[in-house]
OpenMM code with the backbone's topology and positions (N, CA, C; nanometers):
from openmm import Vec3, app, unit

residues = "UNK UNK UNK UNK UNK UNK UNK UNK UNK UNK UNK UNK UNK UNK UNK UNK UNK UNK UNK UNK UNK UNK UNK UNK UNK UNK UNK UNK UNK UNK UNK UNK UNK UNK UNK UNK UNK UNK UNK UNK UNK UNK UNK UNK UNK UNK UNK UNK UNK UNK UNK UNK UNK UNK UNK UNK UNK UNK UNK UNK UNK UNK UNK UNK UNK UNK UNK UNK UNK UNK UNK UNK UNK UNK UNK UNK UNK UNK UNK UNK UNK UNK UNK UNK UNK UNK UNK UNK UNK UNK UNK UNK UNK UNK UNK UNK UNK UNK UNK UNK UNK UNK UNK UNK UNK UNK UNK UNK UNK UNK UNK UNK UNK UNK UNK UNK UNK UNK".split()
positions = [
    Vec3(-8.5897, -0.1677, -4.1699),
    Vec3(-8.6596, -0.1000, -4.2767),
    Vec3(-8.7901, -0.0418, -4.2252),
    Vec3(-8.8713, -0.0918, -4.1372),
    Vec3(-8.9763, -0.0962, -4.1345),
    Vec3(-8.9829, 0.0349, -3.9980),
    Vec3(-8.8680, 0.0243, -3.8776),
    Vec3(-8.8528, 0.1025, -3.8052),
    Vec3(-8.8043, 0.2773, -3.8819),
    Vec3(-8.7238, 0.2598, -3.9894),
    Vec3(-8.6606, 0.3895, -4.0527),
    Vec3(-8.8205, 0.4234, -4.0951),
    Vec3(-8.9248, 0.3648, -4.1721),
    Vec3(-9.0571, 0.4338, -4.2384),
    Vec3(-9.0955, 0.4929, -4.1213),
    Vec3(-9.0987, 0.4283, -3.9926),
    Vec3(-9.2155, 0.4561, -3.8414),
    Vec3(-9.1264, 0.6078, -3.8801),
    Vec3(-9.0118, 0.5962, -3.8340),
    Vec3(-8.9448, 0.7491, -3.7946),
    Vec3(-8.9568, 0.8336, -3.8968),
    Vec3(-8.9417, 0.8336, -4.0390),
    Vec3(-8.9556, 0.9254, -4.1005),
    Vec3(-9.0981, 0.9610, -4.1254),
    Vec3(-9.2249, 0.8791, -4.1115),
    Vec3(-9.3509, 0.9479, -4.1177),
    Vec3(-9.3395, 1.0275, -3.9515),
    Vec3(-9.3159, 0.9824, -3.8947),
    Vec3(-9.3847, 1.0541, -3.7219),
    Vec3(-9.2469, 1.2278, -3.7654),
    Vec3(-9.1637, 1.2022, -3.8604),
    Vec3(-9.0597, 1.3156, -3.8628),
    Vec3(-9.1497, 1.4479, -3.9205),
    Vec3(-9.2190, 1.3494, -4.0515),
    Vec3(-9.2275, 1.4208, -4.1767),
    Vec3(-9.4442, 1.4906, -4.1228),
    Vec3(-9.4525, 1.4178, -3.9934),
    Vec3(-9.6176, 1.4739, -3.9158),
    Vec3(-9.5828, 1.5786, -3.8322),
    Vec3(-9.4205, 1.5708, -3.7898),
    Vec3(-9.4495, 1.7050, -3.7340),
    Vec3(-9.3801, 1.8377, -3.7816),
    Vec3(-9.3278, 1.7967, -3.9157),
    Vec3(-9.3037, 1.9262, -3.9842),
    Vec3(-9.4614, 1.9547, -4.0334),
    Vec3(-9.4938, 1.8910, -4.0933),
    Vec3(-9.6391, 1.9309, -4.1354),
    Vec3(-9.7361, 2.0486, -4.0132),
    Vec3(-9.7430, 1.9656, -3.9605),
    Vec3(-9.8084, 2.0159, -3.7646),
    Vec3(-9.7209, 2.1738, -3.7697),
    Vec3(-9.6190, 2.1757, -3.7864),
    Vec3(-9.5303, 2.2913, -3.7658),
    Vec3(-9.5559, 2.4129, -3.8726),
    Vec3(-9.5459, 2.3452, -3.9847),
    Vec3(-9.5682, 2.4238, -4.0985),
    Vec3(-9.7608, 2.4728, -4.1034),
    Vec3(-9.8545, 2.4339, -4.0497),
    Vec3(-9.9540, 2.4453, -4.0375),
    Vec3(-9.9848, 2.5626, -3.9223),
    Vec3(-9.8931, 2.5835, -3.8192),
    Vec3(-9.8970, 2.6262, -3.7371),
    Vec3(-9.8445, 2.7585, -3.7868),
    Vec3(-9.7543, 2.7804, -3.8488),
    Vec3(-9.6643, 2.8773, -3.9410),
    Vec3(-9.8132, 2.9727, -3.9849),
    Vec3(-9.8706, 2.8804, -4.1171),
    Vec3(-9.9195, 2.9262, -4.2298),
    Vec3(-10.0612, 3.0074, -4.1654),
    Vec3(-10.1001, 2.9691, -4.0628),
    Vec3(-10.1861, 3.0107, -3.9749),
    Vec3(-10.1714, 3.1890, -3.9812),
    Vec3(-10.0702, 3.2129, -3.9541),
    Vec3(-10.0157, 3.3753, -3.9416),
    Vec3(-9.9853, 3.4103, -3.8246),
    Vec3(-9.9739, 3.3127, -3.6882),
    Vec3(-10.0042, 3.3521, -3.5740),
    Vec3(-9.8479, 3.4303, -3.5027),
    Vec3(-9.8227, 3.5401, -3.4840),
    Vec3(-9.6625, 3.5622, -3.3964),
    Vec3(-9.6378, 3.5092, -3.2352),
    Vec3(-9.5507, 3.5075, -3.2352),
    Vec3(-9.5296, 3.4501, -3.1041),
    Vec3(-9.6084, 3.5496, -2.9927),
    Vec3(-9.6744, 3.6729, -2.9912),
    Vec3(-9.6774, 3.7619, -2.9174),
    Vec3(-9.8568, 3.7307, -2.8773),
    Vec3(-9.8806, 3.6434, -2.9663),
    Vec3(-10.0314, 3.6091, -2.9510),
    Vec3(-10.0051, 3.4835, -2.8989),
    Vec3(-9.9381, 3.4224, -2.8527),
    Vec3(-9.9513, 3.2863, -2.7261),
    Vec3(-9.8878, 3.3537, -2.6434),
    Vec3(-9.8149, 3.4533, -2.5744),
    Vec3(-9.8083, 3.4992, -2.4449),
    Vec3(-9.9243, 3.5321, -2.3826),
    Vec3(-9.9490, 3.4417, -2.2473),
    Vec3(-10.0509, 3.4406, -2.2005),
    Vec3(-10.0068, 3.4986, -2.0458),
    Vec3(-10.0642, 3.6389, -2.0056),
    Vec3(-10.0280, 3.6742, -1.8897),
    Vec3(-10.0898, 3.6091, -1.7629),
    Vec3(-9.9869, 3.5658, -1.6484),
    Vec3(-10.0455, 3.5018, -1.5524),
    Vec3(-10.2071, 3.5759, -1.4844),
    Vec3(-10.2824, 3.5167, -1.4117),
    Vec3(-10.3486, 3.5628, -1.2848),
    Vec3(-10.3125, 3.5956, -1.2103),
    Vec3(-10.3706, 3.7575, -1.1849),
    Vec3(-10.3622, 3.7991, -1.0534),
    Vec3(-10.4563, 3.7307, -0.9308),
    Vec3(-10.4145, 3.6577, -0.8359),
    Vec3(-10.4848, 3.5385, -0.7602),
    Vec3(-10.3888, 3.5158, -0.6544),
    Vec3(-10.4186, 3.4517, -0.5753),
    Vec3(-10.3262, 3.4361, -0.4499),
    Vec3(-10.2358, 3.3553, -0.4437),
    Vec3(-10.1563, 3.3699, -0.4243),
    Vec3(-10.0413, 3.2231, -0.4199),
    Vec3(-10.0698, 3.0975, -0.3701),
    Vec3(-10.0780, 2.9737, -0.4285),
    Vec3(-10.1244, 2.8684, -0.3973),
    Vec3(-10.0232, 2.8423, -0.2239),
    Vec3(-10.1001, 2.7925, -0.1439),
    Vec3(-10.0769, 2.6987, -0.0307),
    Vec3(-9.9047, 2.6033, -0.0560),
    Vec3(-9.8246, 2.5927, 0.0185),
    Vec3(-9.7309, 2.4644, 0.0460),
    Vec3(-9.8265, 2.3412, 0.0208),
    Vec3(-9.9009, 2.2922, 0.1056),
    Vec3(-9.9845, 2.2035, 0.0558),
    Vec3(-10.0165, 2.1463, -0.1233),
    Vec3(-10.1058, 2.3175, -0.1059),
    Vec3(-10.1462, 2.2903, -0.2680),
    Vec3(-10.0122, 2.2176, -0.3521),
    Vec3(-9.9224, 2.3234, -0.3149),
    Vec3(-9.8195, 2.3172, -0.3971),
    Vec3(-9.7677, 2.1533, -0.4252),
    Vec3(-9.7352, 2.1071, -0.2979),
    Vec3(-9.7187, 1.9806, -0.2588),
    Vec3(-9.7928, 1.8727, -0.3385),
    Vec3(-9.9642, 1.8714, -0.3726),
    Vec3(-10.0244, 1.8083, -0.4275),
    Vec3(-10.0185, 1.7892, -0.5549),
    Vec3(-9.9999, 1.9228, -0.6287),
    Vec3(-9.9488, 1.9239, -0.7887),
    Vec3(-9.7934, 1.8612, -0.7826),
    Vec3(-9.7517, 1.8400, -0.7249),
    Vec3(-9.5933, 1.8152, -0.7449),
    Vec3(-9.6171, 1.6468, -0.7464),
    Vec3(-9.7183, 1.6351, -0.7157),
    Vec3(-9.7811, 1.4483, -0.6885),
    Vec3(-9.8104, 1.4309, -0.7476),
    Vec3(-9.9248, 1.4978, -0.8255),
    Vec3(-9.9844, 1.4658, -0.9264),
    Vec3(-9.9059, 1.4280, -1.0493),
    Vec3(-9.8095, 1.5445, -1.0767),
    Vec3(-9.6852, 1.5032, -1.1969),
    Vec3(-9.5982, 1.4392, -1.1676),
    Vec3(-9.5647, 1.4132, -1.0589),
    Vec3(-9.4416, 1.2486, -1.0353),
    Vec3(-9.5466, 1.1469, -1.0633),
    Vec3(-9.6601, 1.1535, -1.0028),
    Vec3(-9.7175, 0.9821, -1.0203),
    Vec3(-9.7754, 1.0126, -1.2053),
    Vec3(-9.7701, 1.0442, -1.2861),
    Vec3(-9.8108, 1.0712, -1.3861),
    Vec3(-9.6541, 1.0138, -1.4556),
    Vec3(-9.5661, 1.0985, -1.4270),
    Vec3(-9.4136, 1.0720, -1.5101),
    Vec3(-9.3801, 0.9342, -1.4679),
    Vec3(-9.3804, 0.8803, -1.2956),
    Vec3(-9.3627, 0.7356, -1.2751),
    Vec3(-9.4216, 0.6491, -1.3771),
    Vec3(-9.5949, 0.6835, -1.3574),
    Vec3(-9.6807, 0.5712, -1.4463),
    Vec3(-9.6005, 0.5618, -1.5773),
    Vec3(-9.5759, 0.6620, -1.6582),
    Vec3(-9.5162, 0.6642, -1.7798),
    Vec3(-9.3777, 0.5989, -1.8050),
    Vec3(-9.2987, 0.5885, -1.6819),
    Vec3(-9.1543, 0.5131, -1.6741),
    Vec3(-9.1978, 0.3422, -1.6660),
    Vec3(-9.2529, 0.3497, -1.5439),
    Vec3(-9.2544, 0.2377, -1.5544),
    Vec3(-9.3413, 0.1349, -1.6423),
    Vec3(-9.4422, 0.2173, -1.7132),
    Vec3(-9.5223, 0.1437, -1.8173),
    Vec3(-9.3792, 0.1516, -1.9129),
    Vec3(-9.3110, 0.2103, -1.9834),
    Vec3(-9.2033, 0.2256, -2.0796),
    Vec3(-9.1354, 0.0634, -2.0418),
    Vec3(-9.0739, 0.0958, -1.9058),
    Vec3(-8.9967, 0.0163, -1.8759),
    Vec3(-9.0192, -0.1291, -1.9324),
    Vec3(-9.1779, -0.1778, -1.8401),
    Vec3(-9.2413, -0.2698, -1.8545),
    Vec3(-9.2615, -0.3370, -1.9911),
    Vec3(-9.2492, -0.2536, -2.0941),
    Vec3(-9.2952, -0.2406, -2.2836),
    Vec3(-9.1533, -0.3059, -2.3178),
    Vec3(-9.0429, -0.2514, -2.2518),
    Vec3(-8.9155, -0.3102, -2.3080),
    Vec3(-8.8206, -0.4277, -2.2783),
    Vec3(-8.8792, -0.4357, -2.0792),
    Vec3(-8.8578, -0.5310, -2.0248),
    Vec3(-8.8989, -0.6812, -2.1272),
    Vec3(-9.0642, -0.6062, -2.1505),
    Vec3(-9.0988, -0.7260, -2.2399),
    Vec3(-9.1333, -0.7876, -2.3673),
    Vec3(-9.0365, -0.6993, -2.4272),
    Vec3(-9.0650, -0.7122, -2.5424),
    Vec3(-8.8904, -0.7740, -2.5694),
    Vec3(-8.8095, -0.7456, -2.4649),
    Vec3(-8.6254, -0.7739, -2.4474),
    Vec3(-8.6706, -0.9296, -2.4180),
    Vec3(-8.7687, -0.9632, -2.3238),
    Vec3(-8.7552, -1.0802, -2.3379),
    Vec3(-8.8014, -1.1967, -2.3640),
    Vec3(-8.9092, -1.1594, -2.4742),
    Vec3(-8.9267, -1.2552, -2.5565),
    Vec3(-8.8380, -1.2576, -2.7196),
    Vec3(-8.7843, -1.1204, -2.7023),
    Vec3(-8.6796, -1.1457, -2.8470),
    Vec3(-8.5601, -1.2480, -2.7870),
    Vec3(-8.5171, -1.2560, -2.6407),
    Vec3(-8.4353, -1.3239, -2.6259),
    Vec3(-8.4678, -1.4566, -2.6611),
    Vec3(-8.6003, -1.4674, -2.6694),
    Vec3(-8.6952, -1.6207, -2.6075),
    Vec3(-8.6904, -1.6807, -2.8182),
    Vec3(-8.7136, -1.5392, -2.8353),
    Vec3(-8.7299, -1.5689, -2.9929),
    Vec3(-8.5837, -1.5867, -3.0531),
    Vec3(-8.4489, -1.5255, -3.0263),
    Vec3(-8.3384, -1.5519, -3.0814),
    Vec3(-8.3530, -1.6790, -3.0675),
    Vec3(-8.2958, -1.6986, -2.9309),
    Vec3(-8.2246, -1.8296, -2.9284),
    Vec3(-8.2750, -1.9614, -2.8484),
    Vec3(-8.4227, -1.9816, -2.8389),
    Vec3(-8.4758, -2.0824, -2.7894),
    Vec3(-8.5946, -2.1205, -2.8667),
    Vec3(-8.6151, -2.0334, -2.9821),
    Vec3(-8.7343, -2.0567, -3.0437),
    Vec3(-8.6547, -2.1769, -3.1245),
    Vec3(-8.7633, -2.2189, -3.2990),
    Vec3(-8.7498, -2.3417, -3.3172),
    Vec3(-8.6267, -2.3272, -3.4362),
    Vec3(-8.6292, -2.2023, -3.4821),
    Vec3(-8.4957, -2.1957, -3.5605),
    Vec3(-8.3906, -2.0674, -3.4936),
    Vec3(-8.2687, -2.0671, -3.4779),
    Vec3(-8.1908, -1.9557, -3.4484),
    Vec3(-8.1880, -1.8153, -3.5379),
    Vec3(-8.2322, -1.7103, -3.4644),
    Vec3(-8.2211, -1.5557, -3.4836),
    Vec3(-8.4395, -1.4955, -3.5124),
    Vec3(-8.3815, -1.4309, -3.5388),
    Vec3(-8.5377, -1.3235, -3.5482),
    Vec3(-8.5967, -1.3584, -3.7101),
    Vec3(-8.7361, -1.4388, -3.7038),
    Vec3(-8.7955, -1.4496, -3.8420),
    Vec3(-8.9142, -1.2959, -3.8827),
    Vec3(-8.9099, -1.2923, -3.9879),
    Vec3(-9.0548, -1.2220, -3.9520),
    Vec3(-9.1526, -1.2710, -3.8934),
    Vec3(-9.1980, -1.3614, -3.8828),
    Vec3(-9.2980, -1.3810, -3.7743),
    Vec3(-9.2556, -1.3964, -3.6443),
    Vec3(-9.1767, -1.3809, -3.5743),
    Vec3(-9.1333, -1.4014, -3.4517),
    Vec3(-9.1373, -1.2472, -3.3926),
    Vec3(-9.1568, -1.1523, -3.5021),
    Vec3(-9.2150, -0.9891, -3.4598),
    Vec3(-9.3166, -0.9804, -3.3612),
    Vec3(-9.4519, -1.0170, -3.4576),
    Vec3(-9.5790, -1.0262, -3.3974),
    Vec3(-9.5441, -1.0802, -3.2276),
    Vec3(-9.4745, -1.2013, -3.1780),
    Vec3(-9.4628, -1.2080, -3.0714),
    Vec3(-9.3895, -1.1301, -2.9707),
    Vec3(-9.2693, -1.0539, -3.0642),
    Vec3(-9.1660, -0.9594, -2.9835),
    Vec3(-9.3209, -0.8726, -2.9678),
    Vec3(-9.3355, -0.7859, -2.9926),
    Vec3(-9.4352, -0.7222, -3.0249),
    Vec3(-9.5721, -0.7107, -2.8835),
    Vec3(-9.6367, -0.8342, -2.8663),
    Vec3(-9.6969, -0.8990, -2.7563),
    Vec3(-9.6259, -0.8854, -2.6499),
    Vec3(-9.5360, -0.9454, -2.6620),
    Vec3(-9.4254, -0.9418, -2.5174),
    Vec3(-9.4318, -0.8117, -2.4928),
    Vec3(-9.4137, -0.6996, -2.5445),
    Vec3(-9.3942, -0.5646, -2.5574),
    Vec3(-9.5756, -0.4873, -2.5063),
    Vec3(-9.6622, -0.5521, -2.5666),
    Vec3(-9.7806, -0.5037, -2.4607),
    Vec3(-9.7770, -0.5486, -2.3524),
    Vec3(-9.8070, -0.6887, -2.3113),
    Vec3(-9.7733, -0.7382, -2.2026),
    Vec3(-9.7110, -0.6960, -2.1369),
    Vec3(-9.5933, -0.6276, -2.1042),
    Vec3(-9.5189, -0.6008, -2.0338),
    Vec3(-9.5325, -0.4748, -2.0073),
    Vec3(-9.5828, -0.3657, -2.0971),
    Vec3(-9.6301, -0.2095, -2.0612),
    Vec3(-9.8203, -0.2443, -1.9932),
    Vec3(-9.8407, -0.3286, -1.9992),
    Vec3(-9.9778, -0.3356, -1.9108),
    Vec3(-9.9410, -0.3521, -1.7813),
    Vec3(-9.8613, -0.4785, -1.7810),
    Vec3(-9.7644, -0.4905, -1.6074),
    Vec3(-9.7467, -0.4055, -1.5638),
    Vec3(-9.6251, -0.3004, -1.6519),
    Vec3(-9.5942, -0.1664, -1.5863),
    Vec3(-9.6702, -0.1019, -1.5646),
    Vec3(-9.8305, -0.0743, -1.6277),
    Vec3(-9.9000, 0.0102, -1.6024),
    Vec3(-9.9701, -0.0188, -1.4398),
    Vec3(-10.0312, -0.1627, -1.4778),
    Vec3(-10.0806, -0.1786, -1.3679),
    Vec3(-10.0175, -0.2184, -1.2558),
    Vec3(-9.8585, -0.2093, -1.2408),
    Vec3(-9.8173, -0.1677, -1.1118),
    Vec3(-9.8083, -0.0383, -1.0961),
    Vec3(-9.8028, 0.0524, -1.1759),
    Vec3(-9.7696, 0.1813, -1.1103),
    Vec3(-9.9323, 0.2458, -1.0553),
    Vec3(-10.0446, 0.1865, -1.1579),
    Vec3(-10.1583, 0.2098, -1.0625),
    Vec3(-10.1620, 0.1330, -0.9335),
    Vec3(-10.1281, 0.0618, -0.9212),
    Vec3(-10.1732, 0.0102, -0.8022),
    Vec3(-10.1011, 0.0339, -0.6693),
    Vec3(-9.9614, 0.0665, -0.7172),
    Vec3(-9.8771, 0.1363, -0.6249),
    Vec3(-9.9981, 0.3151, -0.5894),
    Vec3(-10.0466, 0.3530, -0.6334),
    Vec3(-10.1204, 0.4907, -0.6300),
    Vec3(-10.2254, 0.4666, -0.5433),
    Vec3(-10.3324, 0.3468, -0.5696),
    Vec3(-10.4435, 0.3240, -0.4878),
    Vec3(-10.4225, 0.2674, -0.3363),
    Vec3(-10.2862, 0.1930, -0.3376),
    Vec3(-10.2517, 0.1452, -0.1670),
    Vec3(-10.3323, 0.2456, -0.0768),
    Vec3(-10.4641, 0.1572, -0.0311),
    Vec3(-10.4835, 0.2123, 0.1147),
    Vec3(-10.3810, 0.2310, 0.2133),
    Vec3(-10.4421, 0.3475, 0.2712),
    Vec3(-10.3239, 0.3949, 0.3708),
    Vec3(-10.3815, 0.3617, 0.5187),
] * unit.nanometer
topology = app.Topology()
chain = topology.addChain("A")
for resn in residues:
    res = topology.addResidue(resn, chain)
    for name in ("N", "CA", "C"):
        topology.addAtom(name, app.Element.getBySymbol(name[0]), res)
């Protein structure tokens, strides 16, 4: 119940966002933005932006990962080892925890995988 409300408000924020964007008056012909005339970036350069957005998309996987890893396993911890069998409402709040906990892990391995002295 409580997951169907999350989705239909985050649905019903970005029709709004959309429809705002509409009512504005703006045509598509006013966000075409013509490139710079400028020199072609370096292999290098190129190379460095291509780093920048993998270690950006990694951080974001593996923080995800980390959020579900742990939040999977304290619901396991909460099914069937807690003090009564299956999911109470209060046994959320802890799925929940497990679920930060575990996207901080992920976070702070994927930073720290970034800072390794070389």
């Amino acid at each position: 119940m409580g997951r169907t409300i999350l989705v239909a408000t985050l649905i019903l924020g970005v029709c709004v966002l959309a429809a705002q964007g509409n009512a504005v008056g703006a045509t598509s012909s006013e966000f075409l933005v013509p490139l710079p005339a400028a020199d072609p970036l370096s292999d290098q350069e190129l190379l460095e932006v291509e780093g920048d957005l993998g270690f950006f998309l990694s951080l974001l996987i593996l923080t995800a990962i980390g959020a579900a890893a742990g939040a999977g396993g304290k619901a396991i911890e909460e099914q069937w080892f807690d003090e009564d069998y299956g999911i109470d409402r209060d046994d959320l709040r802890q799925i929940g925890s497990g679920a930060v906990q575990g996207a901080i892990g992920g976070f702070a391995g994927g930073m720290g995988a970034r800072f390794i002295p070389i």
